[in-house]
RODO-2510 file (C-alpha; in nm, 4 decimals, decimal comma):
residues 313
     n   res          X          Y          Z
     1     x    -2,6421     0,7936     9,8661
     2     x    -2,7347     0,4496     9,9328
     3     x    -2,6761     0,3100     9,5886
     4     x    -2,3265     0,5169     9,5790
     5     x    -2,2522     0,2864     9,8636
     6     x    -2,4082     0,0013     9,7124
     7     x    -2,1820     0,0277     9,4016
     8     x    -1,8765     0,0711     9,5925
     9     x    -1,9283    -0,2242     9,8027
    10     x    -1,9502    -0,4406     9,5128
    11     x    -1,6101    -0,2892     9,3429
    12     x    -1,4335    -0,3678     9,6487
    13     x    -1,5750    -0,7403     9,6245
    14     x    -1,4843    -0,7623     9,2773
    15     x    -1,1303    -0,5991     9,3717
    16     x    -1,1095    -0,8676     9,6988
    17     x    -1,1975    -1,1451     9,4298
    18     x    -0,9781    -1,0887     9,1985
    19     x    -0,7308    -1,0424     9,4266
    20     x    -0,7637    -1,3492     9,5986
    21     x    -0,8127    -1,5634     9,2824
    22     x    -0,4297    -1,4121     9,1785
    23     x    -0,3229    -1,5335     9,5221
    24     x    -0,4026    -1,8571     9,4853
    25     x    -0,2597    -2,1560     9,2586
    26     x    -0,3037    -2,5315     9,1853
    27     x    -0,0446    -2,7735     9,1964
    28     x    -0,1776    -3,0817     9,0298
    29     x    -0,0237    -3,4590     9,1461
    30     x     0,1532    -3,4906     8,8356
    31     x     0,3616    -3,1210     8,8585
    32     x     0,5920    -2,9375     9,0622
    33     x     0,5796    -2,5384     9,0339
    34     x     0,8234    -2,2652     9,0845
    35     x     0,7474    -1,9362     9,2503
    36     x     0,9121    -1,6226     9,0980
    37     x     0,8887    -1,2198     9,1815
    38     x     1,0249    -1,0348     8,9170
    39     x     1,2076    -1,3338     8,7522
    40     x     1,3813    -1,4363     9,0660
    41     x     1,3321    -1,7803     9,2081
    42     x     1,1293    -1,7193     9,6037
    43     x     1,0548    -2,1146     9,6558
    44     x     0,9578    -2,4114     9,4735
    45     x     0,6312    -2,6067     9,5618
    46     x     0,6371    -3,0433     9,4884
    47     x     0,3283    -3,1136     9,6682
    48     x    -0,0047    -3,1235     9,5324
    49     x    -0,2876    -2,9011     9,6556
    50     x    -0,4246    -2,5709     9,7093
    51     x    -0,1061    -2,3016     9,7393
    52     x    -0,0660    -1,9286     9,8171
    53     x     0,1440    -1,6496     9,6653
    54     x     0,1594    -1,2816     9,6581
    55     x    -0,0253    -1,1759     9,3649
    56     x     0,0783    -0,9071     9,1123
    57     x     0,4499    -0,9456     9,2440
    58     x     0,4593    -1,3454     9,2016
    59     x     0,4136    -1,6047     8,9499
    60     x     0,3940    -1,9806     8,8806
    61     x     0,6115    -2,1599     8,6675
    62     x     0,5215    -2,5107     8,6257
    63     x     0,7332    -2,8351     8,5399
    64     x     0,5953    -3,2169     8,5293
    65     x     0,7239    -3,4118     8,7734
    66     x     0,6091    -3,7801     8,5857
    67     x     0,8608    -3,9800     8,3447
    68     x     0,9721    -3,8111     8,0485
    69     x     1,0669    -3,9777     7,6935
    70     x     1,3490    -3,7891     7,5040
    71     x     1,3043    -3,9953     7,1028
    72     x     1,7056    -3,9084     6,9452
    73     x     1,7029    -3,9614     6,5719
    74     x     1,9160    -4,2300     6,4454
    75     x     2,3204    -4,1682     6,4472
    76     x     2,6352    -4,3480     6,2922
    77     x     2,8977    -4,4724     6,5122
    78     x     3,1836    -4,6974     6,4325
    79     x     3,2313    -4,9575     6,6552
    80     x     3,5769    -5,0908     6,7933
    81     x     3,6167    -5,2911     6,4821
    82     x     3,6082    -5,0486     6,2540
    83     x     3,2137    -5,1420     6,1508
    84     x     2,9653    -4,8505     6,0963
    85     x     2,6524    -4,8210     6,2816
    86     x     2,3004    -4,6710     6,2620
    87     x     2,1935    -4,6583     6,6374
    88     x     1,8387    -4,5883     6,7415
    89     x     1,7875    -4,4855     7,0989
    90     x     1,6116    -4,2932     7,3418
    91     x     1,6193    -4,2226     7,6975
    92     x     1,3793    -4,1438     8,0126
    93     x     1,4084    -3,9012     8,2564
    94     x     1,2827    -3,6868     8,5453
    95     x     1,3151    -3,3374     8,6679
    96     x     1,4121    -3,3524     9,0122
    97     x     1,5419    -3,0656     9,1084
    98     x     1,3000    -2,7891     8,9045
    99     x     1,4781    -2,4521     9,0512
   100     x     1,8143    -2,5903     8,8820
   101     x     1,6225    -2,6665     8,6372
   102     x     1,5058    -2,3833     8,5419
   103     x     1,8289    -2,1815     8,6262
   104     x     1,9885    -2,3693     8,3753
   105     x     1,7991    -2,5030     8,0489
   106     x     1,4465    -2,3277     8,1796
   107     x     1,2201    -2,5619     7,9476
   108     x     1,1887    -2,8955     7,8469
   109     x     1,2800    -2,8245     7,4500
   110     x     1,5861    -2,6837     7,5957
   111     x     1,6511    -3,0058     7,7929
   112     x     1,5677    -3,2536     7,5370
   113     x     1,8428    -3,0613     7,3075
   114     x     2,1061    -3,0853     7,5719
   115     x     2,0296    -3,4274     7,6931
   116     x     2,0363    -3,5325     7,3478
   117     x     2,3789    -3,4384     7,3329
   118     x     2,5001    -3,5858     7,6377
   119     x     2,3395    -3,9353     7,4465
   120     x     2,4810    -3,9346     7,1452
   121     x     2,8252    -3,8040     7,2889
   122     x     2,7876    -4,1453     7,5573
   123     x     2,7001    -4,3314     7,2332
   124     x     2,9602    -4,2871     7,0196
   125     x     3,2171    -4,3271     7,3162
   126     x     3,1271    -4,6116     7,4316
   127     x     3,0460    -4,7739     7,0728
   128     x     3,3861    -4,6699     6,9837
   129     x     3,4860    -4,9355     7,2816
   130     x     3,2947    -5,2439     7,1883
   131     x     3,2891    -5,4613     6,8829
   132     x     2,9694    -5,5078     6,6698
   133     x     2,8912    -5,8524     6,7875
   134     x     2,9097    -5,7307     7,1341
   135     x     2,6896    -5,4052     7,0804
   136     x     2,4466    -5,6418     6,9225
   137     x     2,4466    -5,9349     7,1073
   138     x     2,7057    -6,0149     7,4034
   139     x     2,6920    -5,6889     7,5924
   140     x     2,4129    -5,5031     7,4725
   141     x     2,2822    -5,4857     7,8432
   142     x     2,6036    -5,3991     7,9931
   143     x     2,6627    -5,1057     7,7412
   144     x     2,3117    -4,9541     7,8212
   145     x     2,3923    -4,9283     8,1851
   146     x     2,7138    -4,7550     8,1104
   147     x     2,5770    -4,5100     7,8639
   148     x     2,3147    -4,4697     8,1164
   149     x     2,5788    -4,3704     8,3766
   150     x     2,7940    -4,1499     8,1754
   151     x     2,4335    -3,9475     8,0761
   152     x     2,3058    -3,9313     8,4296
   153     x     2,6619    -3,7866     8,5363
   154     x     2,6457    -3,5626     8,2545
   155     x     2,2734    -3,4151     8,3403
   156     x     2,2412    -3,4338     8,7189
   157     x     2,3925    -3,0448     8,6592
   158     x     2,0815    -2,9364     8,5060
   159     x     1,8532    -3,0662     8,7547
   160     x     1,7830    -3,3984     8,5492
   161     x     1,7787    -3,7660     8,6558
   162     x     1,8248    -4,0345     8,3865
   163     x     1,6302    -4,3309     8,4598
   164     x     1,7073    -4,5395     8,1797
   165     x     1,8938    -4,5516     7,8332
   166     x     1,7923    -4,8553     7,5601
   167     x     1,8916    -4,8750     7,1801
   168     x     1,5788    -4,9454     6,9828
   169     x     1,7861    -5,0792     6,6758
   170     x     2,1337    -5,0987     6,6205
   171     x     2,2039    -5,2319     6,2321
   172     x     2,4515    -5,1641     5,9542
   173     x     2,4079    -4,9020     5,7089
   174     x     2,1941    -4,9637     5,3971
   175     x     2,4821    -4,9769     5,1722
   176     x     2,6678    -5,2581     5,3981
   177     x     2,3593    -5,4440     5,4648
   178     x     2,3352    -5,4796     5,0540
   179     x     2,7074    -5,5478     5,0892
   180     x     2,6985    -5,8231     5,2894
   181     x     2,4312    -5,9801     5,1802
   182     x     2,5562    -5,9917     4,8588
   183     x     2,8585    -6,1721     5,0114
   184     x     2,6238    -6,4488     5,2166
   185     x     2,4550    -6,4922     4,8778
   186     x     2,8197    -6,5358     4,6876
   187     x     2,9000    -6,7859     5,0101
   188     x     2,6384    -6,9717     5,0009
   189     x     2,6529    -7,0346     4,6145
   190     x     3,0159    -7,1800     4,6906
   191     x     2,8845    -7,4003     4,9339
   192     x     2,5650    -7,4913     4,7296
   193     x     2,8714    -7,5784     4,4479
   194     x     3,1007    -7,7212     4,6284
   195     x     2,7970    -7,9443     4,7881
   196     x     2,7163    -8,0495     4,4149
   197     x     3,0538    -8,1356     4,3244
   198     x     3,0882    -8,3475     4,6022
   199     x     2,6996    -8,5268     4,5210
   200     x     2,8421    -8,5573     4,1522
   201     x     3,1958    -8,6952     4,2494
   202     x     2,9845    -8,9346     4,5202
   203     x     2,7155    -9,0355     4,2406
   204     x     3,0125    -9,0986     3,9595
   205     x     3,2148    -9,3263     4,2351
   206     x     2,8480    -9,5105     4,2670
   207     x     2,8120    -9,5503     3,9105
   208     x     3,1456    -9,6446     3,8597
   209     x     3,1146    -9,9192     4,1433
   210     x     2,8055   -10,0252     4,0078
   211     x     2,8901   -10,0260     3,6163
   212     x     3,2057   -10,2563     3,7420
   213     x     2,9915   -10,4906     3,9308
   214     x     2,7751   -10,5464     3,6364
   215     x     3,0330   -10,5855     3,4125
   216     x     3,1945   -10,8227     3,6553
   217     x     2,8622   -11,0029     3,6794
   218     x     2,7989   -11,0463     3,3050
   219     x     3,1604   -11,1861     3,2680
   220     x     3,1048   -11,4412     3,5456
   221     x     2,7507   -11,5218     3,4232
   222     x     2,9219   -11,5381     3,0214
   223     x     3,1854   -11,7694     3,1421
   224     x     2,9219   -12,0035     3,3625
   225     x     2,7436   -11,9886     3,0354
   226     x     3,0285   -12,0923     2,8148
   227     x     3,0951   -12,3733     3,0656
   228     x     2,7542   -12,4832     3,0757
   229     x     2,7292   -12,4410     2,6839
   230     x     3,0479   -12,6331     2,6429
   231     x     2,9381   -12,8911     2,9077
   232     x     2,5753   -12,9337     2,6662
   233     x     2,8197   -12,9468     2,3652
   234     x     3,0316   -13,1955     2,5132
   235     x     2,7595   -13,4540     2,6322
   236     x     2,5715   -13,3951     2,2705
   237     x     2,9003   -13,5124     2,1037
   238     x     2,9588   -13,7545     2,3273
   239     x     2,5841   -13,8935     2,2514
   240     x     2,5945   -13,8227     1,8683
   241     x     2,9394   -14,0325     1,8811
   242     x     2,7701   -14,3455     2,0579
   243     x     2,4932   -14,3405     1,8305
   244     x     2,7430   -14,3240     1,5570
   245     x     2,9116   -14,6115     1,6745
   246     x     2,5801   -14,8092     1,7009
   247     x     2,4750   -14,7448     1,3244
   248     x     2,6485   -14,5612     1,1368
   249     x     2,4535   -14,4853     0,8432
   250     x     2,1546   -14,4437     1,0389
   251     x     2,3096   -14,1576     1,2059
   252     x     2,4529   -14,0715     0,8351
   253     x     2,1483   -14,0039     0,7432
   254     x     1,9793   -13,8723     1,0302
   255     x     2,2188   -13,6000     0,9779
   256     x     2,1393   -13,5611     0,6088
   257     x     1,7724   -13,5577     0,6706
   258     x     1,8902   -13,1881     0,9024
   259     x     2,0708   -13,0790     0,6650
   260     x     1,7992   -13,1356     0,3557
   261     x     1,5837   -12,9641     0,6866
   262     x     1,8172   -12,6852     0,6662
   263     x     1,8971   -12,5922     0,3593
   264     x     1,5782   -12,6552     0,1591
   265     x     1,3471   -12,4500     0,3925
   266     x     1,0572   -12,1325     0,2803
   267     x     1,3448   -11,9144     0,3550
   268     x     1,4281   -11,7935     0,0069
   269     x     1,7579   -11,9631    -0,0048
   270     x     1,9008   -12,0333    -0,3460
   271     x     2,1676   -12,2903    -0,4117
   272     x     2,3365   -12,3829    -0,7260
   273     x     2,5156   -12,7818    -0,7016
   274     x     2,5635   -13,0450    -0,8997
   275     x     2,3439   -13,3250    -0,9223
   276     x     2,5743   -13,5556    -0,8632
   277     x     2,6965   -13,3827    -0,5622
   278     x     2,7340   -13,5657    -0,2120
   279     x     2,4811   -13,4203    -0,0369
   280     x     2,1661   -13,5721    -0,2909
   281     x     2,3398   -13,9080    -0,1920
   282     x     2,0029   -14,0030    -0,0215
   283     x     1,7924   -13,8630    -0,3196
   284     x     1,9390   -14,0370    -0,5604
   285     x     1,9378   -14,3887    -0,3220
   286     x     1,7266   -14,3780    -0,0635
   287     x     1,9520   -14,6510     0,1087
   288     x     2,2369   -14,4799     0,1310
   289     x     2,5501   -14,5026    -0,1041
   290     x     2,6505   -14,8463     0,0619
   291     x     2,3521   -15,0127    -0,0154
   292     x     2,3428   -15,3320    -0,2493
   293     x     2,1908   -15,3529    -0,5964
   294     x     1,8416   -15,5815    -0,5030
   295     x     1,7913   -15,3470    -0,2211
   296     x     1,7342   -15,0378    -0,4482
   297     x     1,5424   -15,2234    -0,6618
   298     x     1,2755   -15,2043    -0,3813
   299     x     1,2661   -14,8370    -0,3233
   300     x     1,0310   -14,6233    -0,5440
   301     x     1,2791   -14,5000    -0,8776
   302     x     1,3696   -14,1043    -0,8340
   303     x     1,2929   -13,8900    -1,0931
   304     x     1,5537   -13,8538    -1,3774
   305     x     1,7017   -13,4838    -1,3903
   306     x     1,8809   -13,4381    -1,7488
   307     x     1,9590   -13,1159    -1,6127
   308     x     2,3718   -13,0195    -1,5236
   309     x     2,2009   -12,7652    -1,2437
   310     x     1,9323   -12,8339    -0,9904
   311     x     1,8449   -12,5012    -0,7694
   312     x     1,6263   -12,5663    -0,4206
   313     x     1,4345   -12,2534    -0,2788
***
């Protein structure tokens, strides 16, 4: 009898156990829960702690109640001047009102699908409206704030607050990059040719210049040498003609003695006179052809030459 009563104790302890562990639910710091009795919402719970619930009729649903990321994949828009874009962005958000929530997308797959579509329908609207310098320079900023707007309008419905909206990369397609690249690289060959020309039309003017200034400076320095040459000639004829006019035949035969120099050198020179030609004058009289009779008979006799050629090497 007393271990009948013993065993029955201990199934209602079990039965109070378990029935007090399914009344009773945590709501950690970083969630919010939803109560619901047979699917239908009874209350919502957004502070942490210890919480109560009817169990067997009612159950938790829980949502986070920290930031949320939603990554979209990369899109094509064409911007205001008729440029295509690859856009990169993503947004962060918040659940703040979980029984909407959960009335109207119920999970957070669900929610990142429709937000996704309120972004990329705010992205290609408002990319539509702005030129590609502006989406990737000028008004980036400004842009962001309106897309975040237009998506915070769009999903306060569902329960969802859109804290912010940035565009990770926002770059022509591969095939226009290559495009206009190829058009830099055809721009700045031009410029690289038009830069030579100009060098090679600047270095041709500086030869030119400089091949006229030479030539201008060998003609001066030609005629200062003509005029200095002509000066040298002049004073030597001068001085030849006053020693001519002191002694004649000495300066006679001074200028035989340059020409016997002259012609009758080691250079290989052959001649062919006569030997009674003028210029042996001074072989065959020493004294000159003026001289008198007793004067030549005190020079040393020449040698006789029989011979109707003489040849001098």
């Amino acid at each position: 009898m007393k271990n009948g009563f013993l065993g029955l104790l201990g199934i209602v302890l079990v039965a109070v156990a378990i029935v007090g562990y399914m009344s009773l639910y945590i709501v950690n710091p970083a969630q919010q829960a939803l109560i619901l009795q047979f699917g239908e919402i009874k209350g919502s719970e957004r502070d942490p702690g210890l919480k109560f619930k009817v169990p067997f009729v009612q159950n938790v649903v829980y949502f986070d109640k920290r930031v949320l990321d939603l990554n979209m994949p990369p899109i094509e828009a064409i911007a205001s001047d008729k440029k295509r874009l690859v856009v990169d962005a993503f947004a962060r958000y918040r659940i703040t009102n979980p029984v909407l929530f959960y009335q109207t997308v119920n999970n957070i797959n669900e929610a990142n699908q429709r937000l996704s579509t309120f972004l990329q329908s705010s992205l290609r609207s408002e990319l539509a409206r702005a030129t590609f310098t502006q989406v990737v320079r000028d008004q980036r900023a400004e842009l962001m704030d309106s897309i975040r707007k237009d998506v915070a309008q769009r999903a306060a419905p569902i329960g969802i607050d859109v804290i912010d909206v940035k565009i990770r990369r926002a770059d022509l397609p591969q095939t226009n990059s290559e495009a206009i690249f190829r058009r830099m690289q055809t721009e700045r060959q031009r410029e690289a040719t038009e830069i030579r020309a100009q060098g090679a039309e600047q270095s041709q003017r500086i030869r030119s210049r400089a091949d006229r200034d030479a030539t201008v400076i060998v003609a001066e320095a030609n005629r200062d040498a003509e005029v200095i040459r002509g000066d040298g000639d002049a004073e030597r004829n001068r001085i030849f003609a006053e020693a001519f006019g002191k002694d004649s035949e000495f300066f006679d035969f001074y200028r035989s003695m340059q020409a016997y120099s002259s012609a009758l050198n080691e250079g290989g020179t052959s001649m062919v006179l006569s030997p009674n030609s003028d210029f042996f004058r001074y072989f065959r009289n020493p004294l000159g052809p003026g001289a008198q009779d007793g004067d030549t008979a005190r020079q040393p006799t020449l040698p006789q030459s029989g011979a109707q050629t003489s040849q001098a090497q």
